[in-house]
Backbone as a chain_set.jsonl record, in Angstrom:
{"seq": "XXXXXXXXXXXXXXXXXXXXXXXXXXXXXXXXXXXXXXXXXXXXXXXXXXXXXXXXXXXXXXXXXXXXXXXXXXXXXXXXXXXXXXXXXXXXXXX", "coords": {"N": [[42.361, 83.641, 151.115], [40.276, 86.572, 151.328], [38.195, 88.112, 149.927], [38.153, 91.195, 150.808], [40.914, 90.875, 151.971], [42.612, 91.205, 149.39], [41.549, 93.257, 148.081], [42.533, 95.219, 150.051], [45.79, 93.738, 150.323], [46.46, 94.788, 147.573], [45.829, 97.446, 147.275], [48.219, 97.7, 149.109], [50.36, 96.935, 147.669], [50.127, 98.767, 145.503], [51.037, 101.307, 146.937], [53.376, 101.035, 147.693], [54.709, 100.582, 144.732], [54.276, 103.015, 144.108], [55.732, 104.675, 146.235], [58.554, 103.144, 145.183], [58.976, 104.493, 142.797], [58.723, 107.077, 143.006], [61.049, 107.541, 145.072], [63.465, 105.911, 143.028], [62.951, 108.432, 140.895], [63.768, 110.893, 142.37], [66.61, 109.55, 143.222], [67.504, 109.623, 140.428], [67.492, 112.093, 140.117], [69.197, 113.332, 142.14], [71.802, 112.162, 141.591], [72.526, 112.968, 138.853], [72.901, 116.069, 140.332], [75.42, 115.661, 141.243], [76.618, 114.963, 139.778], [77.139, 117.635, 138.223], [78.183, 119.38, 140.517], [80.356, 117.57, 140.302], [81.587, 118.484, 138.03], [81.263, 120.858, 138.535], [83.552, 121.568, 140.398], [85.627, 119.92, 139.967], [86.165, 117.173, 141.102], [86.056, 114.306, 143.125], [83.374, 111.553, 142.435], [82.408, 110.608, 145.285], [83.286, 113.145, 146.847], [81.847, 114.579, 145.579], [79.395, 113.628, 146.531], [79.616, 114.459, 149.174], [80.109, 116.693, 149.175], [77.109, 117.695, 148.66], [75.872, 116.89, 150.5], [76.614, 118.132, 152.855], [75.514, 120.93, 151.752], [72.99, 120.219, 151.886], [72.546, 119.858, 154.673], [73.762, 122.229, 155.782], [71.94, 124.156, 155.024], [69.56, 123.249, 156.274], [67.672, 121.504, 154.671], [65.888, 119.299, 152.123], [67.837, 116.321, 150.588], [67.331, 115.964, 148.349], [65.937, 117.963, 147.249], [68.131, 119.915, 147.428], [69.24, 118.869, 145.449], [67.515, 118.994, 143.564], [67.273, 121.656, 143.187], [69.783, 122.241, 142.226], [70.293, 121.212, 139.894], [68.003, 122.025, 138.365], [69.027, 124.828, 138.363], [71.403, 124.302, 136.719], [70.083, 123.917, 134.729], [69.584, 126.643, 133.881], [68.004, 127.775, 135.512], [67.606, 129.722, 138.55], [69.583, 130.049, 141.652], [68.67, 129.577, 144.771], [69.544, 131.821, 147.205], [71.007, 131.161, 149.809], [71.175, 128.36, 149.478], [73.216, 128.712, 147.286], [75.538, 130.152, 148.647], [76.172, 128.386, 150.736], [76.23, 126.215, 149.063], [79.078, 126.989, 147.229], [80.923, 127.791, 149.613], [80.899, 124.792, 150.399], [82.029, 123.799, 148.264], [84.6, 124.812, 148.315], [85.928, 124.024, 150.698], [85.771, 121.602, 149.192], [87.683, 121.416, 148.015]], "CA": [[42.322, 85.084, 151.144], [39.135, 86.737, 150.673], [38.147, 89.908, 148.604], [38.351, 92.529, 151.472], [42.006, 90.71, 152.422], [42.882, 91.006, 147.982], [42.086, 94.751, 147.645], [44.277, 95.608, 150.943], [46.951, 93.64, 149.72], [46.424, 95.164, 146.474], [46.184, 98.789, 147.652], [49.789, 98.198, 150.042], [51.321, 96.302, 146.688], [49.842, 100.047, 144.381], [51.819, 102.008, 147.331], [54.819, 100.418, 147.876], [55.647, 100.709, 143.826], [54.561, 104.106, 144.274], [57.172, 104.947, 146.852], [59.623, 102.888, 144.407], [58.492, 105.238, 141.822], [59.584, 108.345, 143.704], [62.743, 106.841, 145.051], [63.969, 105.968, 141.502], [62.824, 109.574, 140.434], [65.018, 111.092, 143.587], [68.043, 109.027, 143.018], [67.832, 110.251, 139.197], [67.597, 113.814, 140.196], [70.638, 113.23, 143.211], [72.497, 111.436, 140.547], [72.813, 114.533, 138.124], [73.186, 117.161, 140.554], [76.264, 115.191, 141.558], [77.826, 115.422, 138.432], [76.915, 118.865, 138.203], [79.058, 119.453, 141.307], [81.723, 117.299, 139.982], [82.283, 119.428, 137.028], [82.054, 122.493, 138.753], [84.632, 121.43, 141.864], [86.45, 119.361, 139.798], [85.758, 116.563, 142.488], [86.009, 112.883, 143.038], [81.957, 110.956, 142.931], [82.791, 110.603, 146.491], [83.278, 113.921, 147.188], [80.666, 115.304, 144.883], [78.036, 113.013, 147.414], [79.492, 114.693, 150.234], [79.544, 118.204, 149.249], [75.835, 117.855, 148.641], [74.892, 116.526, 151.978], [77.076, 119.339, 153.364], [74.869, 121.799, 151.677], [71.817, 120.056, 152.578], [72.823, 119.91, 156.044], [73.899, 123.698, 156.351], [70.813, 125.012, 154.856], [68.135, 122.531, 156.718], [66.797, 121.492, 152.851], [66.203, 118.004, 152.251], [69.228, 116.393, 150.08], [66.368, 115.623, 146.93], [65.26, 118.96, 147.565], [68.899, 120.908, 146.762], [69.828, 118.14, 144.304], [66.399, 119.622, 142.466], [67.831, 123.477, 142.928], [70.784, 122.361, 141.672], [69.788, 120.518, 138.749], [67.53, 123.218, 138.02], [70.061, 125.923, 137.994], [72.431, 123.846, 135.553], [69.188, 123.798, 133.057], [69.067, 127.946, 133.213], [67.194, 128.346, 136.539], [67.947, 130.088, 139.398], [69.718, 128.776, 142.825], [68.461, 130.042, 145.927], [71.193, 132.451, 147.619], [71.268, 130.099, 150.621], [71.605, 127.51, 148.647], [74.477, 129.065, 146.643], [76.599, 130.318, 149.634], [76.835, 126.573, 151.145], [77.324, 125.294, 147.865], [79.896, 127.375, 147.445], [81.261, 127.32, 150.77], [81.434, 123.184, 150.658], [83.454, 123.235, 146.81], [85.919, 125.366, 148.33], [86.566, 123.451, 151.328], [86.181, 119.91, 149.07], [88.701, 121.172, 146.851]], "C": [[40.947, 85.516, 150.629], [39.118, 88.328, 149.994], [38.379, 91.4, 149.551], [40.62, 92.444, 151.617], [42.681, 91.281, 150.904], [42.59, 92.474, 147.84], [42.716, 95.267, 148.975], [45.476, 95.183, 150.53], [47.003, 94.361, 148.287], [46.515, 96.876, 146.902], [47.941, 98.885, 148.65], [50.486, 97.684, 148.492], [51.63, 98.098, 146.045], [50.651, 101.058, 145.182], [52.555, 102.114, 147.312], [55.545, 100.792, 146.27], [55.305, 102.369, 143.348], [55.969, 104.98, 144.593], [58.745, 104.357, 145.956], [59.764, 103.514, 143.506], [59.659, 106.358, 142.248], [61.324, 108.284, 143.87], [63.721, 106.733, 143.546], [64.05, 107.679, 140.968], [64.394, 110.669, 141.247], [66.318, 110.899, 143.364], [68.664, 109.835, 141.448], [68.291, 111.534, 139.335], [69.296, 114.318, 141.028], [71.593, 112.8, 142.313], [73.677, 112.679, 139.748], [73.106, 115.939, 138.694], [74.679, 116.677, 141.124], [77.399, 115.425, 140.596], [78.061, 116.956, 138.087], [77.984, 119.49, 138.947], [80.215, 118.742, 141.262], [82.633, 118.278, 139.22], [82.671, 120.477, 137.415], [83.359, 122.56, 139.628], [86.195, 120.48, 140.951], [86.726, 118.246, 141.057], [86.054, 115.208, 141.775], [83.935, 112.673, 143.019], [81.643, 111.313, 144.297], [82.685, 111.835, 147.089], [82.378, 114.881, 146.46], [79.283, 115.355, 146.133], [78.09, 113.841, 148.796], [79.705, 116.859, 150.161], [77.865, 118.428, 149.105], [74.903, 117.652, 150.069], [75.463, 117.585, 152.684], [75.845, 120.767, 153.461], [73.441, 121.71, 152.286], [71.699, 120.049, 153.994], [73.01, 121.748, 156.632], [72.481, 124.573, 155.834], [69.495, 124.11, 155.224], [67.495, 122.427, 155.367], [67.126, 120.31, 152.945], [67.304, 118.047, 151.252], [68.563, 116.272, 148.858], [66.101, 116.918, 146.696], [66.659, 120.12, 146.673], [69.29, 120.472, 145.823], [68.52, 118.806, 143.026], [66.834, 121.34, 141.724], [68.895, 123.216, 142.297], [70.93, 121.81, 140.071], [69.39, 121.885, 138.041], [67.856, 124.408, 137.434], [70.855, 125.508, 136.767], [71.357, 124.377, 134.409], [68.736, 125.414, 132.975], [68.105, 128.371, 134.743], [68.05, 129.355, 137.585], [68.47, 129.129, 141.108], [69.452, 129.926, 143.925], [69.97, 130.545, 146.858], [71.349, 131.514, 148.754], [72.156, 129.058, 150.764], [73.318, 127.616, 147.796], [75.221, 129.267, 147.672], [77.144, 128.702, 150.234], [77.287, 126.243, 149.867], [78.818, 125.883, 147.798], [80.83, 127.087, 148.281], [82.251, 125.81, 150.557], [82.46, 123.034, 149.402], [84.53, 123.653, 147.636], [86.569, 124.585, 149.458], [86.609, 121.722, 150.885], [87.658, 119.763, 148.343], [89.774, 121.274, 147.621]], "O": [[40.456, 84.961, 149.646], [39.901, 89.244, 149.74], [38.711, 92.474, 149.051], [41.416, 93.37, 151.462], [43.575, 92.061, 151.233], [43.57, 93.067, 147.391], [43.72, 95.924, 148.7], [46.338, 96.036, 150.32], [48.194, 94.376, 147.974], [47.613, 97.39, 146.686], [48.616, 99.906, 148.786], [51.439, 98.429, 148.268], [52.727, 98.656, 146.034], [51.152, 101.898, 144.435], [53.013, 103.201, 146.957], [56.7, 101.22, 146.275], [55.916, 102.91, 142.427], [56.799, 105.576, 143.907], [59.812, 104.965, 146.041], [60.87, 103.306, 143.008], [60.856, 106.483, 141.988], [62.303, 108.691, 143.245], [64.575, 107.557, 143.22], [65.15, 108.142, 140.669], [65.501, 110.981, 140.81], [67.137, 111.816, 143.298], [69.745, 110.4, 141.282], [69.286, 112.014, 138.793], [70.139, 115.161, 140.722], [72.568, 113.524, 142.517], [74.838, 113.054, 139.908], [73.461, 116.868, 137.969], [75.227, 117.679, 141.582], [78.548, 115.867, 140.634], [79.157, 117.366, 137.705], [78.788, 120.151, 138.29], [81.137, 119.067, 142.01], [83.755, 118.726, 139.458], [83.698, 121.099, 137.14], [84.125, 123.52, 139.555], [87.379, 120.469, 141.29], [87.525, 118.565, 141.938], [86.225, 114.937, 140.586], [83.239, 113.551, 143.529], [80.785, 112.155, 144.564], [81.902, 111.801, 148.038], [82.267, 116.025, 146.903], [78.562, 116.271, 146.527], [77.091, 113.997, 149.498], [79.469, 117.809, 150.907], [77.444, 119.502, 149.534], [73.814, 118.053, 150.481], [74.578, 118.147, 153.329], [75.42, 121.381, 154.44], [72.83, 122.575, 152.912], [70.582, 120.271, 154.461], [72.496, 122.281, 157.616], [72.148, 125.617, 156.396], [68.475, 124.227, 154.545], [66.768, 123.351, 155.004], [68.142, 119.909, 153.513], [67.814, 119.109, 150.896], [69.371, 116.533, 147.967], [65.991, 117.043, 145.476], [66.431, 120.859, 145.715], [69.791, 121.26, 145.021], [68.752, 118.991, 141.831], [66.784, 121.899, 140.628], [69.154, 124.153, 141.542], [71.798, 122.195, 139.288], [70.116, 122.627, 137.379], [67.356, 124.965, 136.457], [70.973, 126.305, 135.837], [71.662, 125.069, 133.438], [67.784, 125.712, 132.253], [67.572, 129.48, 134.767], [69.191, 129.684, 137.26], [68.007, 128.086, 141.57], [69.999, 131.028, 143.883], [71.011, 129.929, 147.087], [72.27, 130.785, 148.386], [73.137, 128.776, 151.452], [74.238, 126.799, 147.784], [75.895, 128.245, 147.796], [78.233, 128.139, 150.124], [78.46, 126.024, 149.563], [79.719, 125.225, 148.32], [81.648, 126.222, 147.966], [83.467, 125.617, 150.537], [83.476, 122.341, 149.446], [85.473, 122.866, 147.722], [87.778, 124.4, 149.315], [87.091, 120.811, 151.559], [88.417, 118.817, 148.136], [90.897, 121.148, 147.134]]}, "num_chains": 1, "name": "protein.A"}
């Protein structure tokens, strides 16, 4: 391997645990807004995961994206009315 081949592999290695970076971050964030939506629905895991993709699905928002609004909101923020009507919406038809 020579030195041009050693910093390419070295720059795809510094990406790759980038992207694992994120991912990890993501999952953390999806994680907690899950529970979030357990408590409030009174829900199974299971059905926590799938009221969230619900919402993300009815309001075109990625699923990291409302798991952030929703997070967010628990800690005192605001949830996008959008956002709130699906959520909404999906508890009432998980419950």
């Amino acid at each position: 391997m020579d030195g041009d081949e050693s910093v390419e592999s070295i720059a795809l290695l510094q990406a790759e645990v980038r992207q694992l970076h994120q991912a990890i971050a993501s999952h953390i964030v999806v994680d907690q807004a899950i529970g979030i939506v357990l408590v409030l629905g009174r829900l199974t895991p299971k059905q926590g995961w799938d009221v969230l993709k619900e919402v993300s699905q009815h309001t075109n928002t990625k699923l990291r994206e409302v798991a952030e609004q929703v997070v967010g909101w628990a800690n005192g923020g605001t949830l996008p009315e959008h956002t709130r009507g699906a959520l909404d919406a999906a508890l009432t038809r998980a419950r």
